[in-house]
MIDRENTI-360045 format. One line per 8 residues: number of its first residue (from 1); their letters; for each residue x, y, z of C-alpha. Coordinates in steps of 0.2 Angstrom, whole numbers, plus 5000, padded with zeros to 4 digits. Layout:
N
NUM> a> X:Y:Z  ...
***
This chain:
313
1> xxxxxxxx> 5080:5080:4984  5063:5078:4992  5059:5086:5009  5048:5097:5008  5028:5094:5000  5027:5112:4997  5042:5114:4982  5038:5095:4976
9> xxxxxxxx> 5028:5090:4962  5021:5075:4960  5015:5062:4943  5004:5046:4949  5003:5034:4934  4989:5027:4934  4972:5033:4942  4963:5018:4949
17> xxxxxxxx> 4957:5014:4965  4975:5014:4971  4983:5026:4963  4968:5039:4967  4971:5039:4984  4991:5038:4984  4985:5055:4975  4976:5060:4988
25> xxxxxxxx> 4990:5059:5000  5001:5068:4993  4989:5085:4990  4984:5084:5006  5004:5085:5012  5004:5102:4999  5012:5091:4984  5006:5100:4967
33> xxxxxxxx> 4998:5082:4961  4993:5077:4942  4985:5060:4940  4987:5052:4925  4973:5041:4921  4968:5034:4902  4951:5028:4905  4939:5043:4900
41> xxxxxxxx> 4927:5035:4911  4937:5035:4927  4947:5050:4922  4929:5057:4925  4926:5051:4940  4941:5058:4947  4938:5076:4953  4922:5073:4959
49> xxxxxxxx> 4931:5057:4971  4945:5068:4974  4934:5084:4980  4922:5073:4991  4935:5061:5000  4946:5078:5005  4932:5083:5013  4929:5069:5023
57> xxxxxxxx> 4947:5069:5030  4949:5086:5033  4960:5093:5019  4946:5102:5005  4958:5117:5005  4970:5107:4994  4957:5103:4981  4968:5115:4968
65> xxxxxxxx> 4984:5105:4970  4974:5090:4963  4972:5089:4942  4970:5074:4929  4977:5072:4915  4973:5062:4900  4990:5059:4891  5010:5059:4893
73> xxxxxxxx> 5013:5065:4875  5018:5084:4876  5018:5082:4893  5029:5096:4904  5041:5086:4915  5052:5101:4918  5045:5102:4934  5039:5086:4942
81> xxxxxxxx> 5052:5080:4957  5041:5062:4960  5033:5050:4947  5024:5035:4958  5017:5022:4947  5001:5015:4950  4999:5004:4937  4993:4986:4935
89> xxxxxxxx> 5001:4972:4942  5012:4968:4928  5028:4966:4927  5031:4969:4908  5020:4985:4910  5032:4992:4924  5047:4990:4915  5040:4996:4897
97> xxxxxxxx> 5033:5013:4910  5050:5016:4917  5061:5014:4903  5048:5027:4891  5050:5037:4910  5067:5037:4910  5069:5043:4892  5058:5060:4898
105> xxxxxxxx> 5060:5065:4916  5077:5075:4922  5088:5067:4930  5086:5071:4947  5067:5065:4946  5064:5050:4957  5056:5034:4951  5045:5025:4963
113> xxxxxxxx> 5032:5008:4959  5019:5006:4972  5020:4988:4964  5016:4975:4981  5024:4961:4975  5037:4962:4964  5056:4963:4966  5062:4983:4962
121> xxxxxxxx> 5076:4977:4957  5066:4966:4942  5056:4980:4939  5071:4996:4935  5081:4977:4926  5089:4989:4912  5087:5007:4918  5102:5018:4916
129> xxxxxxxx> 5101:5027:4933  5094:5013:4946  5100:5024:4960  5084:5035:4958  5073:5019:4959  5063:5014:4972  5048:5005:4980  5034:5015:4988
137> xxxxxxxx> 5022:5003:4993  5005:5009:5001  4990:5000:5010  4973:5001:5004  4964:5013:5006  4983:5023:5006  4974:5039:5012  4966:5030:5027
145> xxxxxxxx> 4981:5018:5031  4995:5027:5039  5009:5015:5034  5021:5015:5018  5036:5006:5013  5048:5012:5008  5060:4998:4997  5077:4998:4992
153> xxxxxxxx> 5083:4990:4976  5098:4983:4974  5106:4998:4967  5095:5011:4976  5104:5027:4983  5102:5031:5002  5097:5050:4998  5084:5043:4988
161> xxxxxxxx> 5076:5033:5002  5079:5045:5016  5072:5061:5006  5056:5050:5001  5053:5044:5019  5055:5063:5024  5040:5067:5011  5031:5057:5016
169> xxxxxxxx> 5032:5059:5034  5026:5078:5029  5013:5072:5022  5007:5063:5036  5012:5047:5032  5023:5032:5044  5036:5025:5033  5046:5009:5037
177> xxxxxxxx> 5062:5009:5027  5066:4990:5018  5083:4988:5015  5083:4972:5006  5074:4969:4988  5064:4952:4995  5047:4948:4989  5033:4954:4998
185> xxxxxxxx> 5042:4967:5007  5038:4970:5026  5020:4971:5028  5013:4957:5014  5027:4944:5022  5021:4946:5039  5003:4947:5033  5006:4930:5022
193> xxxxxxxx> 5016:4922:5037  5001:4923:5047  4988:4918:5030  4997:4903:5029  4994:4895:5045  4975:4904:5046  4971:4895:5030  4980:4878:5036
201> xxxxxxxx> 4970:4878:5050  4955:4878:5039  4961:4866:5028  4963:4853:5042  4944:4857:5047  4951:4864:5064  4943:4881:5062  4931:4890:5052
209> xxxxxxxx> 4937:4905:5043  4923:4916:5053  4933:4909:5069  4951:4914:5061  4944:4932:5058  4937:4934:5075  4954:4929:5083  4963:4941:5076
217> xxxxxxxx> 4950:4955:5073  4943:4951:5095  4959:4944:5101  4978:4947:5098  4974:4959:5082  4964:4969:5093  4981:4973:5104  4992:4977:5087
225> xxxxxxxx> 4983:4997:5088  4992:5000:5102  5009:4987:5100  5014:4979:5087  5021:4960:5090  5040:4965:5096  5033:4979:5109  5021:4967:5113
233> xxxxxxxx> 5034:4954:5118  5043:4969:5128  5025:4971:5138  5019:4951:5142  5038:4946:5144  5051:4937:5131  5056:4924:5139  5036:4920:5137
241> xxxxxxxx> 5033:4923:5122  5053:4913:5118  5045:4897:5129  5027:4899:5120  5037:4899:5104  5049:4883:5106  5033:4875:5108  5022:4880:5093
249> xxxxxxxx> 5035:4881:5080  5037:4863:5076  5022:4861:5070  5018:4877:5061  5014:4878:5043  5029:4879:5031  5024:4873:5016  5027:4881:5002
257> xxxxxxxx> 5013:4881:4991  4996:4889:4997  4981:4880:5006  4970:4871:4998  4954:4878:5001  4962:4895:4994  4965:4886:4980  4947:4879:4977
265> xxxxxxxx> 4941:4896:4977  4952:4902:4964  4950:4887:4952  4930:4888:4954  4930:4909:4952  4925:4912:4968  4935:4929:4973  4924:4937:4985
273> xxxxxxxx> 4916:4955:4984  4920:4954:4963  4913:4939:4961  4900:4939:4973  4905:4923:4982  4922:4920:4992  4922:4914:5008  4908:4923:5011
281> xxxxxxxx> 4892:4927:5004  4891:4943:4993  4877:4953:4985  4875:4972:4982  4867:4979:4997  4879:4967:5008  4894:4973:4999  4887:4992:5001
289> xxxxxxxx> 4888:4989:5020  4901:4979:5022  4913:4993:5015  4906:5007:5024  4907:4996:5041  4925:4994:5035  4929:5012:5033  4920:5019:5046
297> xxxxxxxx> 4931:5008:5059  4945:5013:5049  4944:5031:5052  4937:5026:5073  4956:5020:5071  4964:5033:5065  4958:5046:5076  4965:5036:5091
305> xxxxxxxx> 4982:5034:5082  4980:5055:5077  4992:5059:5093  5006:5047:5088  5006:5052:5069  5015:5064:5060  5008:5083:5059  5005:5090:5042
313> x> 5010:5107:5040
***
């Protein structure tokens, strides 16, 4: 199985935003990496992306275990170990991709679907050997974000799950293993538990949505580099945090349909960076600075986390 990013070779299906830098964590761990991309535009892009962001973390040495490709017909899968879809978020698409997958690879090739939403189980519905199916969700930007799930489905084998956490981990990755099939994993549920309130708030004209960002970003967010929420409960005390909670919980948000002022900005197109107006104001030059502000503090983060993360050989 997979242990070891040397001997493994990799497929990404898929070479957008996403799947690019999924590609780019596994070259730098030492996975031979092919992208498979069907845009010729992008598919353009690609080497020049791949070339200049392994430079900025530290890893242009593993520029030659990058390549694209541009189709999967006459395609050698002797030799690839790991295909991790990357593809849209559809799940008519996944399954269609799996089951033409699972008609070509060998048999001992693992599956995995970096989808972040829905069910694996749903997505390997009619594959002859679900026990090689898996979720390997990543964080964006996945080469700057530390973090990936790992997901069971229903009828995933254990060697499957503990030989991709082990590549992973050699490539320099933290995985979090998630034994049941639920939607939204580990990370999104948490992430949309704490959405849900943040967006009620608004709704009942209680806060701004530039106050919401600044409490978590200035206050308790700001303490989640160092402790996440159950070691934190360990360092102020659980019987506080166990009184603070019989307190607040009766009157959280558990409804189960989103806010309403999310809503208003889907039904009147208002998306955010795309569409140059969310809950925020966008043009070019803002967008331009608001992303390099946002990787910049991504990578202050990382090199304070550097000591806790795994080494790559």
């Amino acid at each position: 199985m997979l242990f070891n990013p040397a001997e493994t070779k990799v497929l990404i299906v898929g070479g957008g935003t996403m799947g690019a830098d999924v590609a780019l964590v596994c070259a730098r761990g030492g996975c031979a990496t092919q992208v498979f991309e069907s845009s010729a535009e992008r598919r353009a892009l690609l080497p020049n992306y791949f070339e200049t962001k392994l430079q900025e973390i530290g890893y242009s040495h593993r520029f030659h275990l990058l390549s694209v490709v541009d189709s999967l017909n006459h395609f050698d899968w002797s030799e690839i170990d790991l295909v991790i879809e990357c593809v849209p978020e559809k799940l008519e698409v996944k399954q269609d991709l799996f089951a033409q997958l699972e008609q070509v690879v060998n048999p001992e090739t693992v599956l995995a679907s970096n989808s972040s939403s829905f069910p694996i189980s749903e997505i390997s519905k009619g594959l002859k050997s679900p026990a090689r199916m898996i979720g390997l969700h990543f964080f964006m930007p996945a080469h700057l974000v530390p973090c990936v799930e790992v997901i069971y489905g229903e009828k995933t084998s254990r060697l499957v799950a503990d030989s991709l956490s082990r590549l992973m981990t050699a490539c320099g990755m933290v995985p979090v293993t998630v034994k049941k099939d639920l939607p939204g994993f580990l990370a999104n549920r948490l992430q949309h538990a704490l959405s849900r309130e943040a967006f009620d708030l608004i709704d009942a004209g209680i806060v701004t949505p530039e106050d919401v960002d600044k409490a978590v970003r200035f206050g308790f967010g700001f303490r989640y580099l160092a402790a996440g929420p159950v070691l934190q409960r360990d360092h102020a005390g659980v019987e506080v945090h166990a009184a603070a909670g019989a307190s607040i919980y009766p009157s959280l948000n558990n409804k189960g349909e989103i806010a309403q002022c999310l809503k208003e900005k889907v039904d009147s197109g208002n998306l955010g960076m795309k569409t140059g107006q969310g809950f925020y104001s966008w043009d070019a030059e803002a967008i331009k600075a608001e992303r390099q502000r946002y990787d910049d503090l991504l990578r202050a983060g990382l090199k304070l986390l550097q000591k806790e993360l795994p080494e790559i050989k």
